[in-house]
N, C-alpha and C positions, 0 to 999 in steps of 0.2 A: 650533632644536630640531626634532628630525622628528617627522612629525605616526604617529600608531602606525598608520592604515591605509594609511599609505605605505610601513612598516614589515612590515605583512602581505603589502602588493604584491611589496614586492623578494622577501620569502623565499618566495612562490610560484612567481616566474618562479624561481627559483634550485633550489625543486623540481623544478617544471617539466624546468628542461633539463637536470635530471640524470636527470631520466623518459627523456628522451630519449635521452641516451647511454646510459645502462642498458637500452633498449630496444636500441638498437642492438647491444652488447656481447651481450645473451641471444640475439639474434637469431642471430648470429653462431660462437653457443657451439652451439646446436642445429645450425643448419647444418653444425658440425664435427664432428658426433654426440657433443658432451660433452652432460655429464649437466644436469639444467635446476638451473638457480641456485636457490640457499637462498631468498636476498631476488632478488625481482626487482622492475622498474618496474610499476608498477599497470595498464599496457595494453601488457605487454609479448608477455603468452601470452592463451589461455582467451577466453571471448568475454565481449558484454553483452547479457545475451538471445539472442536468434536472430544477432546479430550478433558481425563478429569483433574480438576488442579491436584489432585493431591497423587495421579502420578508423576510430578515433577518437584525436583529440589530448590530451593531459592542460592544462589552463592556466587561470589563473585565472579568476574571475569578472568580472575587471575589462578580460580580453579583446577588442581594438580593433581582431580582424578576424576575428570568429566569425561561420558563417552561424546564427546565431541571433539572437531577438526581442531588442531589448536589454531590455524589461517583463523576461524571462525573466532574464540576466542579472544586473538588480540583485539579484534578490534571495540571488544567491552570489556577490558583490564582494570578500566574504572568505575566498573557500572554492575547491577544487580541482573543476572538473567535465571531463567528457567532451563534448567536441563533433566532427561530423563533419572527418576530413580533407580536404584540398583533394582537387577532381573530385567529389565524394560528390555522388551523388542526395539532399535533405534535404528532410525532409515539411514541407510549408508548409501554407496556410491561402486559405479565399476570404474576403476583406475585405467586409463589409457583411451578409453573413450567418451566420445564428444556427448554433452548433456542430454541432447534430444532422442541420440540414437538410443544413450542408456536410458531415457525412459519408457522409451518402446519396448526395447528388449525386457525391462523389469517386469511391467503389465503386462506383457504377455504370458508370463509364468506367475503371474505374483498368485497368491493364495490371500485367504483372512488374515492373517498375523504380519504377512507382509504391508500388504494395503492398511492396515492401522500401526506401523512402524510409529513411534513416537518420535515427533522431529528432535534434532539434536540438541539444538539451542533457541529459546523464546525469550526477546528484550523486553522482561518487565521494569525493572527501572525504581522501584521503589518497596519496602518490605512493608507496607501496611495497605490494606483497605476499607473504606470506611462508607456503609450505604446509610442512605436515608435519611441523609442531613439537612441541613437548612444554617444557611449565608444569612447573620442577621442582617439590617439596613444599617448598620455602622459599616461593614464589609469585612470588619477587623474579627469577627465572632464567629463561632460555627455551631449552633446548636445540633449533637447528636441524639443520633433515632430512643436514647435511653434519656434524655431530659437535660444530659451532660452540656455544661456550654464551657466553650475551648477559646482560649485564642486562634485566631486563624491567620495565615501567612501565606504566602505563592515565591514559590521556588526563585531566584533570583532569572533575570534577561541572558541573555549569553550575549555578550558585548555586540559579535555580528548580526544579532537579530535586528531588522529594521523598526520593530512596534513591538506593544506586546501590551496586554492584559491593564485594565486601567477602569475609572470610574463605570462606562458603558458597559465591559464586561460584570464588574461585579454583580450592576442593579440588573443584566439579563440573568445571574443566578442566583439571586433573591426573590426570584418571579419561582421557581421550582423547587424540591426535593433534589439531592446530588447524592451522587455515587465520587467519590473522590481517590485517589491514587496518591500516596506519600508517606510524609514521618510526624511521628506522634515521641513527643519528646517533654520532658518536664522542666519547666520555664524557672528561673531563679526564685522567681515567687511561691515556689510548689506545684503552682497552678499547671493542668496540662495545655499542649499549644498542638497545632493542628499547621505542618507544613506540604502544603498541597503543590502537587507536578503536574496531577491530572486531572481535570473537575468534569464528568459526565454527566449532562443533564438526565434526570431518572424519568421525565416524559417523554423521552424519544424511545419506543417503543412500535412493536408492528402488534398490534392490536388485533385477535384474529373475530372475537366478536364484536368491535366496532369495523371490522372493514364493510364496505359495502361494493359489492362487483362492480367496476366499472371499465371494460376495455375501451380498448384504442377504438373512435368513432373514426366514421369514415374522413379520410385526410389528415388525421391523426401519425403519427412517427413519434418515437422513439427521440429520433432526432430534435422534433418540434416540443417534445416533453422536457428536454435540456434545454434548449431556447425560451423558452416561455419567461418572458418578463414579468414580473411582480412588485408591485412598488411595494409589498411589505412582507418582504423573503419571512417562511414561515419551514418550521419543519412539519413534514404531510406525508402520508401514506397511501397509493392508490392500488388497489388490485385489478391488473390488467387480466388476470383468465382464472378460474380455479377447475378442476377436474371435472367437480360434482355440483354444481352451481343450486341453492335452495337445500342443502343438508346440511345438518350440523357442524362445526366447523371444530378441528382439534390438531393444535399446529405443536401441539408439546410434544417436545422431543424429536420432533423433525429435523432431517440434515438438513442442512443447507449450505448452499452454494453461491454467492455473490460476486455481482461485477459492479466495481467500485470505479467511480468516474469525478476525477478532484478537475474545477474547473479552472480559470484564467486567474494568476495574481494581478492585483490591480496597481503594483508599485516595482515589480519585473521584466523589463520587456523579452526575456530569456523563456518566462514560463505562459507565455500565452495559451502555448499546448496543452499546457494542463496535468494532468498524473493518473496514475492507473495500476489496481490492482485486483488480485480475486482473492475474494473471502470464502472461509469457512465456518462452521459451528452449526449451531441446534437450536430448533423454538425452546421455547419453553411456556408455562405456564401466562407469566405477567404479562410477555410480548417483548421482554428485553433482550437485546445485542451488543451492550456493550464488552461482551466476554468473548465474542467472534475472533476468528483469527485474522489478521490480514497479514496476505504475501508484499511485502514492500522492497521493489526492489529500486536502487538508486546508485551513484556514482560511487564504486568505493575507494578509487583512488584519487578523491577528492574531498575536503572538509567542508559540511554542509555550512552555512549562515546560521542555523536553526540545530544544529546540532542530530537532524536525519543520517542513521547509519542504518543499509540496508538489509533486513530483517524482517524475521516472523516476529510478529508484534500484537498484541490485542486490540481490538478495536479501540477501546478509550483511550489507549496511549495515540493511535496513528492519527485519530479525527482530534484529540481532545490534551492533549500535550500541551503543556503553557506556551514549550517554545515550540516544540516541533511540528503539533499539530496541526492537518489540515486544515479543518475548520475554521482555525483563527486568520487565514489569509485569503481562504477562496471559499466557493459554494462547490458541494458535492452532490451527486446521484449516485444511486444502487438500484440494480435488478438484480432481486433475489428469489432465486426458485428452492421452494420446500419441499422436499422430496421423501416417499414413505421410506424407501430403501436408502443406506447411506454407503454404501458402494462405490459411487461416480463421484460422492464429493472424498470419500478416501482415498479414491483413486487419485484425485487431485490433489490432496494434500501430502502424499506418500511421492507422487511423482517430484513435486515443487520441492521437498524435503532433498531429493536426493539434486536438483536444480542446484540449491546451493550450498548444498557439500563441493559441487565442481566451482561455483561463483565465488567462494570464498578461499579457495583455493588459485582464485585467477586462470582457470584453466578456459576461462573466456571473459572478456573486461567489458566490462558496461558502454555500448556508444550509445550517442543520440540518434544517430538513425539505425537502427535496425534489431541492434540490440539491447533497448532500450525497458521501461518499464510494459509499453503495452507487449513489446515484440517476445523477452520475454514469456507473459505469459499468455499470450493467444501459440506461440511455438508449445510449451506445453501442451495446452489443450489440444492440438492438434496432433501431436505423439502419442497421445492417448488414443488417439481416435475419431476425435469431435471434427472433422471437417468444413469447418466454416469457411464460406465462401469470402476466397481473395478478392479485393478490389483494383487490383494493378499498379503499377506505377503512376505518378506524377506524370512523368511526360519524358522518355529516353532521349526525345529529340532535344528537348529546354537542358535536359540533364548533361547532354555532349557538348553543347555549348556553353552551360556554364561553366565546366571544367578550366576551359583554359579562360574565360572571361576572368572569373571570380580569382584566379591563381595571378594574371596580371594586374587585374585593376588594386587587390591588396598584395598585390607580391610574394604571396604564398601559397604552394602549394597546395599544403592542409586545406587551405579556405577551400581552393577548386576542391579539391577532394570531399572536402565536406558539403559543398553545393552539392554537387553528383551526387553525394549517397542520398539526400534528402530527397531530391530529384526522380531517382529511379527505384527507390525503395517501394518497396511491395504496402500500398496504404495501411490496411490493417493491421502491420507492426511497426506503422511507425507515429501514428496519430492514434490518441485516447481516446480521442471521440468518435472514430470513425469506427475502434475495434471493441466499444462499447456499442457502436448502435448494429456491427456487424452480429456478435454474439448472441445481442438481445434479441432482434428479427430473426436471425435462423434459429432461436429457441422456440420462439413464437410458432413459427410454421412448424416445428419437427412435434409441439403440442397439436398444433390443429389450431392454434387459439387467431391465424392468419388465415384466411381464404385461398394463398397461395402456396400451401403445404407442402412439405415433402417427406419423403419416407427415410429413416432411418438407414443407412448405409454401412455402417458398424456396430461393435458390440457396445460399443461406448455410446453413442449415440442411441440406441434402441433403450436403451438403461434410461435415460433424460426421456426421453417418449414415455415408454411406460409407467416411470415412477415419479413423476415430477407431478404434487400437489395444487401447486398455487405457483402464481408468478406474483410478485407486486416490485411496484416504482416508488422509491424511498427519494424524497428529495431533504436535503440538508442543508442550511443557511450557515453562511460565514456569522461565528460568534463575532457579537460588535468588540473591540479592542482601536486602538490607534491608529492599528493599518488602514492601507487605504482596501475599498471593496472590490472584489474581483468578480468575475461574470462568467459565461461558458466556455468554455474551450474551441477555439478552431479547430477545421477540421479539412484544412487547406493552407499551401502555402499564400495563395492569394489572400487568404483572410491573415496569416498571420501577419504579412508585410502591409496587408491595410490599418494595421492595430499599433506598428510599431512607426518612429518618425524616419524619413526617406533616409535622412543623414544617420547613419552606425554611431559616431560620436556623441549622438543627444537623446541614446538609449538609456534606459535606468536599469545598470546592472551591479548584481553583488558581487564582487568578485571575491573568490574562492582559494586558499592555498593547498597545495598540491598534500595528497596521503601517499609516498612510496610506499610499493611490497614491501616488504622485510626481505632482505635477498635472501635469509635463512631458510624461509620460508619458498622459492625459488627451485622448479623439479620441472623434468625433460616436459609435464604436461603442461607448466604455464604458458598463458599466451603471452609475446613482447607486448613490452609497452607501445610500441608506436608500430602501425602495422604497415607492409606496401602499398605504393599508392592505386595498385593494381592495373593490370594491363589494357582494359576498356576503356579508363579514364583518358589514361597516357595517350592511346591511339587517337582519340577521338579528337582531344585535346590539339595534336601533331594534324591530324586533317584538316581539322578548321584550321589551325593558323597558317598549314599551306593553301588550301584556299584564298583566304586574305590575302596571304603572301602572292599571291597568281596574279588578284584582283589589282594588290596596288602595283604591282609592274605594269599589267595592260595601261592602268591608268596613267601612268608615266610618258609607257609610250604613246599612246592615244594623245596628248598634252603635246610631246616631243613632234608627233605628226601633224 
């Protein structure tokens, strides 16, 4: 009997190399100036990020001559991803040292061929893509951009997910044009069927001759731009500043650089925080992004609900994924600066490349405070250069006392431990919201596009000054489906514990089972699983309960007298 993930192997390579002759076949149809195919192979056309799809291979995870980490690999043995073609420059990593320092050291030598290193591995997740469709009003239908009508289908739930995809979702993409992600497979009837993973709406779009200039009015924030209630969430485009205000506008083929802001679920009291990444890729012509890249980074030694495994991922998978995707559980923002030179966004993309070569390697493990998704990647940007101003800790003093509060009152440690980090953790890497409104305002000022400006202080930063085109505020509505609706992200622990109920016990949480390393995989630079509780906490901890300890003696005796 064959075992089922040798099962999953044969029918990827079988994807796989029909990826490939269908690449070949579109290639060939363009070359002839026919019209571009309905379905085509998933890296047939269109790029990955700054990148062109067709420098990358489609194949599985279980791949035996990929220039990637094989830590990297395991963890999509059963899934399709993108890796570099043979010849490819591919971003590697220096052995023995810590993430940030090696990316300092790397930009500060790096060259062009460096800086456009092709990442190692890209989760796309399916071997077909299909533009320009239309969801008939049955739901069951897909009519293709060639006149073709398909059966249509969505990828099954993954048991842990709490909602998913249902009536409200379909009639919201019957209202549009889709861009879809999946498999095209021949139904018993002949007929062909259309099994969709990833359905992008083809109107969300940054439009550069419908924008119309509009910055931030006075008492306006970034912050206030996240908050802003809407009783009928809509997706919208605002351009906060452009260079040359009243010229022609020409945003094709611009870099770009995005800061991704996913808001509150409305059914988790764990992610009130919310999520956070940076994007990359290029305008183009239409005004579409869903071929961006985004840096996702997430827990990896734990198994998401939703089936999120931490990766370089394209936009329509991360926002737009049946199960995974943001958009179906929360509302998002992006500030995205388009810039003439593409430099500063390579820089970034080459630096995060070599991020997690060490991340998946475990040469440092994902926390919730610190080193988390924002922490991460405002830590990059600032290896590079970009010196975004810190906003300091919570509160050292609330932070020493919660230590040994939180360790007694639930009897653990960890708990104290975990109070203190959130506590005294440096704001900007530990809250999405806070290192999304930091970013955005010091980009603002380093344009001028703020009255309280400042100058450039690096090479990295003089780069975003001089070549940065356009800014604009993308805001993104939660696709209707079963979940319940989610809202902005805190940007405080006061706000979080106003949002969640007093008692822990009558929290709504998923709970998660554990992804060990592979101890194979296991070398002098991985970090332990469980790290010390450090010596700050401890001490502080040991103060205050002598303290107490003082307090209720006097009071003994004081009683006694």
């Amino acid at each position: 009997m064959l075992k089922p993930g040798f099962l999953r192997t044969v029918i990827a390579n079988v994807l796989v190399w029909l990826s490939a002759s269908g690449a070949a076949n579109a290639a060939s149809s363009v070359a002839a100036g026919k019209a571009e195919p309905a379905v085509r192979p998933a890296l047939a056309a269109g790029s990955l990020g700054l990148f062109p799809a067709a420098d990358f291979r489609l194949v599985p995870g279980t791949c035996a001559d990929c220039p990637t980490p094989k830590e990297a690999l395991w963890y999509f043995r059963d899934d399709l991803i993108a890796v570099p073609g043979p010849g490819a420059k591919v971003a590697g990593f220096t052995d023995g040292v810590a993430a940030k320092e090696d990316v300092r050291r790397w930009y500060a030598a790096a060259g062009p061929e460096e800086l456009q290193a092709r990442p190692p591995l890209i989760w796309v997740g399916s071997p077909s893509v299909i533009t320009d469709a239309r969801l008939q009003e049955s739901g069951n239908a897909l009519r293709l951009a060639d006149g073709t009508v398909t059966r249509f289908a969505v990828t099954p739930k993954i048991p842990a997910n709490l909602s998913y995809y249902d009536a409200s979702t379909a009639k919201f993409f019957t209202q549009r044009p889709l861009r879809i992600r999946g498999t095209v497979a021949q139904g018993v009837d002949g007929k062909p069927a259309v099994t969709a993973r990833t359905i992008w709406p083809q109107d969300y779009v940054i439009d550069a001759a419908a924008s119309k200039l509009s910055p931030l009015a006075a008492g306006e924030t970034l912050s206030g731009l996240v908050r802003q209630a809407d009783s009928a969430p809509r997706y919208e485009t605002r351009l906060l500043w452009e260079r040359t205000p009243g010229q022609p506008r020409n945003w094709d083929q611009l870099a770009a650089l995005g800061v991704m802001l996913n808001g509150s679920q409305g059914d988790d009291d764990e992610a009130h925080g919310g999520h956070f990444a940076i994007v990359t890729g290029r305008g183009n012509a239409r005004g579409e992004w869903s071929d961006w890249l985004v840096n996702n980074f997430y827990n990896l030694d734990s198994f998401s609900e939703k089936g999120i495994v931490a990766s370089m991922v394209p936009m329509d998978n991360y926002l737009m994924d049946l199960n995974s995707g943001q958009a179906y559980y929360r509302p998002s923002y992006m500030l995205v600066a388009l810039m003439r030179s593409d430099r500063a966004v390579f820089a970034y993309q080459g630096a995060i490349a070599r991020v997690y070569n060490h991340f998946y390697r475990h040469d440092f493990r994902y926390r919730h405070a610190g080193a988390n998704c924002a922490g991460i990647s405002i830590d990059t940007l600032r290896s590079l250069g970009w010196n975004i101003p810190a906003r300091g800790a919570t509160s050292y003093a609330k932070a020493a006392a919660a230590y040994p509060y939180m360790a007694l009152k639930e009897m653990s440690f960890d708990s104290g431990k975990s109070s203190f980090d959130y506590l005294s953790e440096e704001q900007t890497r530990l809250y999405p919201a806070v290192a999304f409104d930091a970013i955005g305002n010091d980009l603002l000022q380093l344009v001028g596009a703020q009255p309280a400006g400042r100058s450039a202080a690096s090479a990295y930063e003089e780069l975003l000054k001089s070549e940065v085109e356009a800014i604009i505020f993308v805001r993104i509505p939660q696709i209707p489906s079963s979940r319940a609706v989610g809202s902005f992200p805190v940007a405080s622990i006061d706000e979080y514990m106003q949002r969640t109920p007093a008692d822990r016990a009558q929290w709504k949480i998923v709970p998660v089972g554990p992804r060990p390393f592979p101890s194979e995989f296991v070398s002098a630079a991985t970090e332990p699983a469980t790290q010390n509780n450090g010596a700050l906490p401890v001490t502080a901890g040991l103060l205050l309960a002598g303290i107490l300890g003082v307090r209720a003696v006097r009071r003994r005796r004081a009683r006694k007298a």
